[in-house]
C-alpha positions, -999 to 999 in steps of 0.1 A, spaced: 131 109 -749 154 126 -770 168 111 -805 206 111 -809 210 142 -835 192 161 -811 206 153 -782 241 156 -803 235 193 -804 223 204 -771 260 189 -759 288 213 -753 319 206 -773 349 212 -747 389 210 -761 422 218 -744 436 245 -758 473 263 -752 465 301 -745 490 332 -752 477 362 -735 491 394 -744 478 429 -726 490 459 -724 479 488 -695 483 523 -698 474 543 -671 473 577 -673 506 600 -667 530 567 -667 544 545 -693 528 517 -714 529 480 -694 527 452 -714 522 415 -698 526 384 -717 511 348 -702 514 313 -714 490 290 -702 466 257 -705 429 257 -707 396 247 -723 377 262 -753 340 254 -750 314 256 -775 279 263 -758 249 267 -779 271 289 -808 289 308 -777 326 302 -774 338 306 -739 378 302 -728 380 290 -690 416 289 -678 434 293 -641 468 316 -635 481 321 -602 487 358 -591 507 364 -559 506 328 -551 469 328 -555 447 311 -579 426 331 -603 405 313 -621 389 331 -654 363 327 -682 360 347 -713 329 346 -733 342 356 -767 316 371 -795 317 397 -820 296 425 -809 299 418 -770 320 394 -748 327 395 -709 357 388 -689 346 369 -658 375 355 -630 371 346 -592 394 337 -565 420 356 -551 402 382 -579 371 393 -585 363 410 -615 335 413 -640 342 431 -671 312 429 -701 320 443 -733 299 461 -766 315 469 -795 318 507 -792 294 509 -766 296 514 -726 284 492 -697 293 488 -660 316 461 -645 330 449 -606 362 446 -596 374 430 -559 399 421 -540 395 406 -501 367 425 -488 369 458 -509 347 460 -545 335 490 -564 323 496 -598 337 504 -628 329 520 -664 343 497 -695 342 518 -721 351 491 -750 371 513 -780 377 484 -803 362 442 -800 376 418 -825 365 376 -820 377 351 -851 367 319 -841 384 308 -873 419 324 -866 412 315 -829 417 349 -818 402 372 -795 411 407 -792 393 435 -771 404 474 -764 386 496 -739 389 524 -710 382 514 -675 365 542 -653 360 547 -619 339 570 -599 341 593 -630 380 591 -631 403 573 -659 423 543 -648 436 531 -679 435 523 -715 437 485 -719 440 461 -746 440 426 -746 449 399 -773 441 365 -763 451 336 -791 448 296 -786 452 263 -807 442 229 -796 468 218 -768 486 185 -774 469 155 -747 
């Protein structure tokens, strides 16, 4: 049987947070896209691991997406209408998946820059995405996030 402290710290702490996601895409040869989101979702605390779980609808289609947030590496996770794994090491390389209906193939993230202030409640995170040897794009991604109003 446990005692109460210790049980106290093996809970996850969960909030609802407002989200502002900001990226911005540039593939190679064509001009710089920048997407801006507003959106509800959770910020869990998990054994000193912050994770951001929120849902957006692409196409009419739900996505739903996690993003383990840390200071050296971090990983982009979301299923649904997408599939997509994208792991991240500061200044470092490692292989991710991306689907969509029945096709999937792997990808290089090469992560260029990988910023997480739990204090400033900010995540930030730039990298290359490669494909069968070939640059996609150059991607960045600022995600920032208060405690939402219940």
């Amino acid at each position: 049987m446990e005692k109460d402290g210790e049980r106290m710290e093996t809970q996850d702490r969960v909030c609802n947070v407002d989200i502002q996601l900001h990226s911005s895409i540039r593939h190679p040869g064509q001009d710089q896209e920048i997407h801006e989101l507003s959106l509800t979702g959770q910020l869990i605390e998990k054994k000193g691991n912050y994770y951001l779980k929120y849902e957006e609808q692409q196409n009419g289609q739900s996505v739903q997406t996690t993003v383990k947030m840390g200071a050296e590496d971090a990983l982009i996770l979301r299923s649904g209408a997408v599939k997509m794994r994208l792991p991240f090491i500061q200044d470092g390389e490692r292989l991710g998946t991306y689907g969509s209906g029945p096709a999937s193939f792997n990808l290089l993230v090469k992560t260029t820059d990988l910023d997480f202030r739990q204090q400033a409640q900010r995540f930030r995170v730039a990298y290359e995405l490669h494909a069968e040897g070939s640059l996609l794009g150059l991607y960045e991604l600022t995600i920032t996030y208060t405690e939402g109003k219940i």
